[in-house]
C-alpha positions in Angstrom: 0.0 0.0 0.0 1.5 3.5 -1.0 1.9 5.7 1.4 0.6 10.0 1.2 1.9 12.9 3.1 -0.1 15.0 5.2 -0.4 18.1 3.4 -1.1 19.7 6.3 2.3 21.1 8.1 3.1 20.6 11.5 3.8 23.1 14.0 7.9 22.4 14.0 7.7 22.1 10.2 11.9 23.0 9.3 10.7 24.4 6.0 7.7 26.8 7.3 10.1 27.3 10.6 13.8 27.7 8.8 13.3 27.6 5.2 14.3 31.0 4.3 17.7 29.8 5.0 17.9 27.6 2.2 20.6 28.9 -0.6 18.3 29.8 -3.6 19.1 27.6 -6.1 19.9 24.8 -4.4 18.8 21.1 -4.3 17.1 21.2 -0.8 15.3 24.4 -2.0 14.4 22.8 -5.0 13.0 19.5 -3.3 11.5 21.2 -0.5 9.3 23.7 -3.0 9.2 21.1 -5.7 8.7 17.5 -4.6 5.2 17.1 -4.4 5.3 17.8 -8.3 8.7 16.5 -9.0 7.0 13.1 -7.6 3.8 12.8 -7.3 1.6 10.0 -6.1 1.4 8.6 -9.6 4.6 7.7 -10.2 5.0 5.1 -8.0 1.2 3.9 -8.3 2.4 0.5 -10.0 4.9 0.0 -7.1 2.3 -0.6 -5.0 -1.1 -2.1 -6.5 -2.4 -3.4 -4.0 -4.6 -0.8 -1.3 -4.0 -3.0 1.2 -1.4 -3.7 3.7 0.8 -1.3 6.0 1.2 1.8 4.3 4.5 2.4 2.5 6.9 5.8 3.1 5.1 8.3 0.9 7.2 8.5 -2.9 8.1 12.0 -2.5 9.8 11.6 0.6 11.7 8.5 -0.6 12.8 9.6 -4.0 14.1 13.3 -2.7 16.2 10.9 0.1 17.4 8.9 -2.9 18.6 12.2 -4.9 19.9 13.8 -2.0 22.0 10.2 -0.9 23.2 9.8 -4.7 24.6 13.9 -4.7 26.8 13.1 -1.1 27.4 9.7 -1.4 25.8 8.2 1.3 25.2 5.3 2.5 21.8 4.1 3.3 22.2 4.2 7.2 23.9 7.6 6.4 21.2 9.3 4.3 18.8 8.1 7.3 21.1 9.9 9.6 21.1 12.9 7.6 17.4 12.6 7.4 17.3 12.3 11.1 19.7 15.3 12.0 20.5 18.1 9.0 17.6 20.3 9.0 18.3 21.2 5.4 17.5 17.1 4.6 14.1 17.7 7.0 13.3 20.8 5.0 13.7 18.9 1.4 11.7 16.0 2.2 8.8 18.0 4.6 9.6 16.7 8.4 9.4 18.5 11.5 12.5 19.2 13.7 11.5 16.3 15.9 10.7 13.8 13.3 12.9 10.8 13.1 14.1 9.2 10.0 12.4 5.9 8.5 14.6 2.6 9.2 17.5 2.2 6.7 16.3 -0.6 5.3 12.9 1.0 4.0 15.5 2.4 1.4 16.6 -1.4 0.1 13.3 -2.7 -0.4 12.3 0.7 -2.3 15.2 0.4 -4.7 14.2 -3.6 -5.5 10.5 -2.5 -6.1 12.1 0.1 -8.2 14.6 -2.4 -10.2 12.1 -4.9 -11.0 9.8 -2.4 -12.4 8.6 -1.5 -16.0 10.6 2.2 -15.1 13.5 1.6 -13.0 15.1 4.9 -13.8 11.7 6.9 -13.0 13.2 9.2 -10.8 16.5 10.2 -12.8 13.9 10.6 -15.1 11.9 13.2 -13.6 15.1 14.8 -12.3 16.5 15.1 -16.0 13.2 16.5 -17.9 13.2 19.1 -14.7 17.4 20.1 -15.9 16.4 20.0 -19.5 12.7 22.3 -19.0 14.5 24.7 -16.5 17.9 25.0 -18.7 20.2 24.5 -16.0 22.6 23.2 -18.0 21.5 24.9 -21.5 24.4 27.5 -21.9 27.2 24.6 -20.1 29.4 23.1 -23.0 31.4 21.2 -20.9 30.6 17.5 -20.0 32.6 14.9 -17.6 32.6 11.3 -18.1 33.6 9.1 -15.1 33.3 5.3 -14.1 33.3 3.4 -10.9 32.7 -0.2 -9.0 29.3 -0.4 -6.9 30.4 -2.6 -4.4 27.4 -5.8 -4.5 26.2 -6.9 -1.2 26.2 -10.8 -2.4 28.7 -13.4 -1.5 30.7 -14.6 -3.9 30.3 -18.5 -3.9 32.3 -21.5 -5.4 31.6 -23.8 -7.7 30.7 -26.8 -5.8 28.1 -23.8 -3.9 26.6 -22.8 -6.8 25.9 -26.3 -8.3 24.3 -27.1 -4.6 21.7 -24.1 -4.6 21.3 -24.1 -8.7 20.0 -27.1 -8.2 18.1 -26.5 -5.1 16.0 -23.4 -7.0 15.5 -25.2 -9.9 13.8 -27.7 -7.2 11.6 -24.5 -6.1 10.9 -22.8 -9.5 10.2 -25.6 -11.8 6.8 -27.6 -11.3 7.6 -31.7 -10.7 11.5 -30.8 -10.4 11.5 -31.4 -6.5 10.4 -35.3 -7.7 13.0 -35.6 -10.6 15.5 -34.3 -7.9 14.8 -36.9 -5.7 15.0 -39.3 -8.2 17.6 -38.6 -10.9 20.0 -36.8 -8.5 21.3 -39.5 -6.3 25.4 -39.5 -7.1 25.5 -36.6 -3.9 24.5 -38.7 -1.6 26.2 -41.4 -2.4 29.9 -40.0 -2.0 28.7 -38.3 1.0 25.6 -39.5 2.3 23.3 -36.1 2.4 20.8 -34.9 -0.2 20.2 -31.7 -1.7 17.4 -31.0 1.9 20.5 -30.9 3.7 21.6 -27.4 4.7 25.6 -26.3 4.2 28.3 -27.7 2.4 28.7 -31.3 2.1 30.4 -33.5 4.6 33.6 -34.7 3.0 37.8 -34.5 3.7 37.5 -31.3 1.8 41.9 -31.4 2.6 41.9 -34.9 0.5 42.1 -33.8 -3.6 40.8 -37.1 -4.5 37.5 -36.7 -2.4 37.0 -32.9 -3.8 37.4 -34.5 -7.1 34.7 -36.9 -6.3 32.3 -34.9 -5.4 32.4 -31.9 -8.3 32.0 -35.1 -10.4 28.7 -36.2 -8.3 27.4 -32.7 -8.7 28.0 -32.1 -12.7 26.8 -35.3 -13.3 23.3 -34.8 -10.8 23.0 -31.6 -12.9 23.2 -32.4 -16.2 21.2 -35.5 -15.3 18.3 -33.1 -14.4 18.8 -30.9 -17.2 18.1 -33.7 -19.0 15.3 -35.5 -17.0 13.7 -31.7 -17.7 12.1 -30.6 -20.9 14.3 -27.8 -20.9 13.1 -26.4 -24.5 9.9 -26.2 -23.2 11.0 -24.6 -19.9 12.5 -22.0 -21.8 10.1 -21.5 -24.2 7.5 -20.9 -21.4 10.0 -18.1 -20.1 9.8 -16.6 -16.6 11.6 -17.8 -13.0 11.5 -21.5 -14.3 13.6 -20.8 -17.6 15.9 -18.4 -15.5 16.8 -21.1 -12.8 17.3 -23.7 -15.9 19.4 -21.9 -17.9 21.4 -20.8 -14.8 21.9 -24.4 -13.4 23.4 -25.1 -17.5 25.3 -22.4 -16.8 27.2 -23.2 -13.3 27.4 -26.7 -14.5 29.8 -26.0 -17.3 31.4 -22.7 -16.6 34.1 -24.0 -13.9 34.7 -27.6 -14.7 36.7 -29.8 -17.3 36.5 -33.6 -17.8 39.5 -35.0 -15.7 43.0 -36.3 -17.1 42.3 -39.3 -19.5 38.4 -38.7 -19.6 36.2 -37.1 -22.1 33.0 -36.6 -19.8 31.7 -39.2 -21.1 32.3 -42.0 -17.8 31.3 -38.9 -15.3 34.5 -37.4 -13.7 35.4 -34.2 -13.9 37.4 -31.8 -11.8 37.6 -27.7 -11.4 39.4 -25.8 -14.8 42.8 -24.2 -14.7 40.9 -21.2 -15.8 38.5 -18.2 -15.7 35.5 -18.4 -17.4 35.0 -15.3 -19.9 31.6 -13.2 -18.1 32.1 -16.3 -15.0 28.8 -15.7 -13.1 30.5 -15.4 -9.1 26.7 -16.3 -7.5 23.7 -17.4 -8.2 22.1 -15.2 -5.8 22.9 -12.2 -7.9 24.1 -13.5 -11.5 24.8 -10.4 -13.1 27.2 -9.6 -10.3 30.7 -10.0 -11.4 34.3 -10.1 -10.3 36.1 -6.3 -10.9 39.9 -5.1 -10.9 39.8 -1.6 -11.0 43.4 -1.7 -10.0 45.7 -4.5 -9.7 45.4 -4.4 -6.0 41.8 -3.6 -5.7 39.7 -6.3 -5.9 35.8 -6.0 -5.8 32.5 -8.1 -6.8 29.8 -6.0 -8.2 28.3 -3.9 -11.2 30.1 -0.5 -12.9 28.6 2.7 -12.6 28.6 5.6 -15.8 28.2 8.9 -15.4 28.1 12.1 -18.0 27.9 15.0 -15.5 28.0 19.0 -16.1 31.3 19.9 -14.2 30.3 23.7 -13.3 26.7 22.6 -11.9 27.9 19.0 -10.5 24.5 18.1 -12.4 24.4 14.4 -13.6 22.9 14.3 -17.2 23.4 10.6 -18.0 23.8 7.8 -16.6 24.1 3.5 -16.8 24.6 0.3 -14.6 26.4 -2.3 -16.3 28.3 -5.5 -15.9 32.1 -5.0 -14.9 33.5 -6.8 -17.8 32.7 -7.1 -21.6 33.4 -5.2 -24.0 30.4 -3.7 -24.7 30.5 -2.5 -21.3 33.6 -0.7 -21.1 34.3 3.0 -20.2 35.1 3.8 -23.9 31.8 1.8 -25.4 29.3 2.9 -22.3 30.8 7.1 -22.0 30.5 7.7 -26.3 27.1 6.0 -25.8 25.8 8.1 -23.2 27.6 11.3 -23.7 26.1 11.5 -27.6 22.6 11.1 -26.2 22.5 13.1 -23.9 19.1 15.0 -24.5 20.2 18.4 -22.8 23.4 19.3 -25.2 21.8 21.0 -28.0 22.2 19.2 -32.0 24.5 22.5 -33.0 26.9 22.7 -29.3 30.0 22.2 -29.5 30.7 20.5 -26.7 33.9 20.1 -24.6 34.4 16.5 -23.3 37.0 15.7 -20.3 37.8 12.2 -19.0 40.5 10.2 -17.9 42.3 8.2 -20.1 40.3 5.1 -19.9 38.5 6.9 -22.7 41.5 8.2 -25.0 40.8 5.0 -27.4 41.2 5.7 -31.3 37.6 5.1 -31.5 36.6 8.0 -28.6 38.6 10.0 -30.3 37.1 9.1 -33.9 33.6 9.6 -32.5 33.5 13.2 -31.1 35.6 15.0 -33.7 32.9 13.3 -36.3 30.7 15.7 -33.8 32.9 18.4 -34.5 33.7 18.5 -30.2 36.6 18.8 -28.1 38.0 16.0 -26.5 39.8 16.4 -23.4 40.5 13.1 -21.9 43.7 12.2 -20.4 45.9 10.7 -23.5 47.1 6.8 -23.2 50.4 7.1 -22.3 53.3 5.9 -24.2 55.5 3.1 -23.4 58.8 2.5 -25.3 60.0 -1.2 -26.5 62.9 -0.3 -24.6 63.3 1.7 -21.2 64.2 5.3 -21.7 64.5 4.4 -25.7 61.6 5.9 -28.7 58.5 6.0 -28.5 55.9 5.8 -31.7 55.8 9.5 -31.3 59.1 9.5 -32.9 58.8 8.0 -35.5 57.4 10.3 -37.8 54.1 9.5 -40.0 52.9 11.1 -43.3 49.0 10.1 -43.6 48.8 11.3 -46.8 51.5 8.7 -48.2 51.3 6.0 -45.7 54.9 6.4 -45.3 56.4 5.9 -41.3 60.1 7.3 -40.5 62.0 6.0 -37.9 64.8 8.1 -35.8 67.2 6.4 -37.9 65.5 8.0 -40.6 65.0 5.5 -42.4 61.1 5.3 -44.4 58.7 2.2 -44.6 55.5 2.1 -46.6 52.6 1.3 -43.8 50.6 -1.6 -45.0 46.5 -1.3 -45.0 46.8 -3.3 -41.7 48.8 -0.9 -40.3 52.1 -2.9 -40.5 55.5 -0.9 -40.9 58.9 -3.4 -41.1 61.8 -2.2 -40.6 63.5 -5.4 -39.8 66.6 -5.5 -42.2 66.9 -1.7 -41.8 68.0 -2.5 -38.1 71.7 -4.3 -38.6 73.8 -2.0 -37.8 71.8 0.9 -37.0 73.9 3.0 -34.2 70.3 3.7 -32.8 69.0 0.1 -32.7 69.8 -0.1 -29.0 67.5 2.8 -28.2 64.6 1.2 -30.3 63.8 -2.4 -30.3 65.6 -5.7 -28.6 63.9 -7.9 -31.0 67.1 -9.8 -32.7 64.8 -9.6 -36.2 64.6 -5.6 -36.0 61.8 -3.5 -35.0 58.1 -4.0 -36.6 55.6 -0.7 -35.8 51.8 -1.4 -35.8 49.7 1.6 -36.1 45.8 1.6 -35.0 43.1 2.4 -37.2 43.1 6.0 -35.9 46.4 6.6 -34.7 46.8 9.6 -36.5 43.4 11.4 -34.4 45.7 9.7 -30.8 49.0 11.3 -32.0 47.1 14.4 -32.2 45.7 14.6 -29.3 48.8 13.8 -27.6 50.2 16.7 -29.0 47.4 18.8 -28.3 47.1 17.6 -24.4 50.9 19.2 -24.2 49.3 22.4 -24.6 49.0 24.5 -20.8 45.4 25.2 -22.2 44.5 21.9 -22.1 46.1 21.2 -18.8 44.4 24.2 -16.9 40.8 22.9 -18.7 41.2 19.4 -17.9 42.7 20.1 -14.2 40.3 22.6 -13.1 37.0 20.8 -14.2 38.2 17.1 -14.5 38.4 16.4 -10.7 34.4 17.8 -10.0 33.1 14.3 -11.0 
């Protein structure tokens, strides 16, 4: 049941009391003008069909917590906090002085409702169309792009973990599976001597190789025996939570395991891969959660965040929630998608672009001068075959013949590929030292739009690039 706000104000209302203090302009005077029409009733009515039940926290007050905790960063328990103690927070979302925030987790089961909905971005929504109608950002040519890891809650599980509750759910979504269980998924209890009722991990010398080995095998071969014992076509055909636990239990059931030394699968043994699965779901609890390096030494589990902001305002224009891994998901692929649709730059701006360089790629580049704007994004840097030796920058290129000139200066034509060889060139070259250690001489292969990167590099030398991209870079 959704819950309403009293429209009528208390006595120790902060905005009626305090809300002259408010800085013009700003998001809590925004919100606590604007909310009831920013989000009405309305927009959450197919959150909550049902007019029964315990009434909910009322929409408005909910969503202008969730703007307010996505502009600082908090955390849910944090945002409550601020809800509890910062009259400014009381005065956006319409509490008294004395009113005490809602429980944390009221914030949790709002964003799931939200997720699972037809309009899952409803409120970024509203936000955006109330940027684009009151220009905010209309007369801002600048735009930020940034990336980061949103830490998921789940646990990450093994293999021999997932296999256990894959096939469990499937025992819970799939009508008659709970029988086929009992009867074609026998080989677990027979290495050691529980079934798939039995809560935690099975009871084995997990320190003995030869027992873990044994009992991977029991569980591939109990799940493919129930993917088989299933009509999975017509699982998957049907769709909903029965095809999804399906497909998932083919999936943990391949992803980690190999057929042991000497076997082909065929007689039933198998044993964990030497390997990663490409896109290796981590838990079946959250499968689209995945493993993330953002730096060598920084390991998370989660999804990627993307945001296109307007650096002067702070104003967030664009944004997407992706997997951590793929190529399609990548800074480059997810910040040129956004960034060109974003509804509030105008079809004749020029627009000014700043990131790091996790989005100096060829292709970045290619896009954005095709727009006719500025890229200023942090250039790749460039690493020399040998330490302290050339780099490609000096070799020197001539795009209009296809021609590359080493520092030797010695000229190769540049193949359609983007191959030049200057392999026999290299004996005796007093410079070889300096350029390659390759005992065959030194082979240079040019991207598809390494002329636009060589460019740029050039360009990001300038101090007018540096004072741009260091003044408005960091206000992501």
């Amino acid at each position: 049941m959704q819950g309403e706000s009293d429209r009528q104000r208390e006595l120790l209302d902060v905005e009626s009391v305090a809300g002259h203090l408010l800085e013009p302009g700003s998001v809590f005077a925004l919100l606590a003008e604007h909310r009831d029409r920013l989000f009405p009733a309305e927009l959450f009515a197919d959150l909550f069909p049902s007019g029964r039940g315990r009434p909910s926290i009322p929409g408005e007050v909910i969503a202008s917590v969730i703007v307010l905790q996505a502009l600082f960063g908090h955390s849910d328990r944090e945002a409550v906090d601020a809800l509890t103690f910062d009259l400014r927070w009381k005065a956006a979302c319409g509490y008294a002085v004395d009113a005490k925030g809602f429980d944390s987790s009221t914030l949790t089961y709002w964003r799931r409702r939200l997720a699972a909905s037809d309009r899952p971005q409803r409120i970024f929504e509203v936000v955006r169309q109330v940027i684009a109608e009151t220009g905010a950002v209309k007369t801002k040519t600048r735009r930020a792009l940034d990336s980061t890891v949103l830490d998921d809650a789940v646990a990450r599980q093994d293999t021999i973990t997932q296999l256990i509750a894959q096939i469990r759910r499937v025992g819970r979504e799939v009508p008659g599976a709970k029988e086929l269980i009992a009867c074609e998924c026998t080989r677990l209890a027979a290495v050691c001597g529980q079934d798939y009722t039995a809560p935690g991990k099975p009871r084995i010398a997990w320190d003995d190789q030869a027992a873990r080995d044994e009992l991977v095998s029991a569980l591939v071969a109990d799940a493919l025996a129930l993917l088989e014992a299933l009509d999975a076509q017509a699982i998957t055909a049907a769709g909903g939570r029965p095809a999804e636990a399906v497909a998932l239990l083919a999936l943990v059931a391949g992803q980690d395991v190999e057929p042991a030394d000497d076997s082909d699968g065929t007689d039933g043994r198998w044993r964990i891969a030497c390997r990663t699965a490409p896109d290796r779901v981590i838990s079946t609890v959250d499968p689209d959660s995945r493993h993330a390096h953002k730096t060598r030494q920084r390991r998370q589990d989660g999804f990627k965040a993307h945001i296109v902001v307007e650096p002067d305002t702070g104003l967030t224009t664009m944004c997407a929630l992706t997997k951590t891994n793929g190529p399609t998901n990548s800074d480059v692929a997810i910040g040129a998608e956004l960034v060109t649709a974003d509804p509030t730059i105008g079809a004749d701006e020029k627009v000014e672009v700043l990131g790091d360089s996790a989005y100096a790629s060829g292709g970045m580049l290619a896009t954005l001068t095709d727009k006719g704007w500025l890229p200023l994004v942090k250039p790749w840097p460039l690493r020399p075959t040998v330490e302290g030796g050339f780099t490609l920058d000096d070799f020197t290129f001539d795009a209009a013949a296809g021609m590359l000139t080493c520092p030797g200066n010695i000229t190769r034509t540049v193949t359609v590929h983007g191959r030049a060889t200057f392999k026999a060139a290299c004996r005796g070259c007093p410079l070889r030292q300096r350029c390659t250690t390759s005992a065959t001489g030194r082979t240079v292969l040019l991207g598809e739009h390494h002329l636009l990167q060589r460019q740029h590099r050039q360009r990001a030398g300038d101090e007018d690039f540096k004072t741009v991209y260091r003044q408005h870079r960091p206000m992501v």
